[in-house]
N, C-alpha and C positions, 0 to 999 in steps of 0.2 A: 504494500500500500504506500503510497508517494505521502509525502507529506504535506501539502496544501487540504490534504480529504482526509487527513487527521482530527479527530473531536478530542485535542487537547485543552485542558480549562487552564488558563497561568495561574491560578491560586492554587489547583493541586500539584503543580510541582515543586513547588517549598515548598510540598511537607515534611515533616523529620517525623520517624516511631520512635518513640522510646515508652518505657514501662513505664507501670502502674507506681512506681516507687519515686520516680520522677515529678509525679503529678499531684500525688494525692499527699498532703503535711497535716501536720497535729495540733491542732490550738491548746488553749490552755488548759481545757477543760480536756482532754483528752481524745475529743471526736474528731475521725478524720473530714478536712475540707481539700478542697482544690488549692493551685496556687492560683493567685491572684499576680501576678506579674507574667505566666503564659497565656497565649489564646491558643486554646484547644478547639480541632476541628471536627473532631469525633474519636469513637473507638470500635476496634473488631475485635468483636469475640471467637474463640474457640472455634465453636461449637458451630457459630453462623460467621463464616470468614467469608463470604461471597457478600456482605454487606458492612458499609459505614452507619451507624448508628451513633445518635446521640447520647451526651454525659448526663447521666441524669441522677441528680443528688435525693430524690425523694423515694428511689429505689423501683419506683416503679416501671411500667411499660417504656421501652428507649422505643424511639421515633428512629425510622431510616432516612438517612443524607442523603447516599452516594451508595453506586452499584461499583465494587471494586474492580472492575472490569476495566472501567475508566481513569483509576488512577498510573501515573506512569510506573513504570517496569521498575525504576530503582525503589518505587516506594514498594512495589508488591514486593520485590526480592527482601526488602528491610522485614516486610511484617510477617513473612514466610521463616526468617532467620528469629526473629527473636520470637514466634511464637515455638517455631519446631523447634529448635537449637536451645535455647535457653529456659524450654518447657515452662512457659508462663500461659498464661490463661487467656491474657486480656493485653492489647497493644493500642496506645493512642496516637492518636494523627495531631499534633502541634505546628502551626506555623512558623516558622524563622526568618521571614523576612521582619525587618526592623520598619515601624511605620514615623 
């Protein structure tokens, strides 16, 4: 496939995976929160790795983003490595571009 007939989106290619341990810190009271200084784009789980799904703090039902189908090839080979490679459960999509 030539590249002009490419459906690539420029926001998903700065994205970085990194863990669940990355993202999620401890207040004082002990409950885990998100950080507040990344913007997270989503997460895939497991279990459902053919979908981006949102962070959702209230535990309940995650909403889907993004069909992973569409993210670029470094980002799947990233989420394919730290899920199978480093047997974690859950892998999140963060931004890195500095706004």
């Amino acid at each position: 496939m030539s590249r002009p007939f490419r459906e690539k989106n420029k926001d998903l290619v700065k994205l970085e995976v990194v863990a669940a341990d990355k993202v999620w810190t401890k207040n004082k009271s002990g409950k885990s929160v998100l950080r507040k200084d990344i913007e997270i784009f989503g997460r895939v789980d497991k279990g459902t790795s053919a979908f981006v799904t949102t962070t959702n703090l209230s535990g309940g039902n995650h909403k889907v983003i993004e069909d992973t189908c569409r993210l670029p090839k470094r980002v799947k080979n990233d989420i394919v490595k730290l899920l199978k490679s480093n047997n974690r459960k859950v892998a999140y999509l963060i931004r890195t571009d500095k706004k």
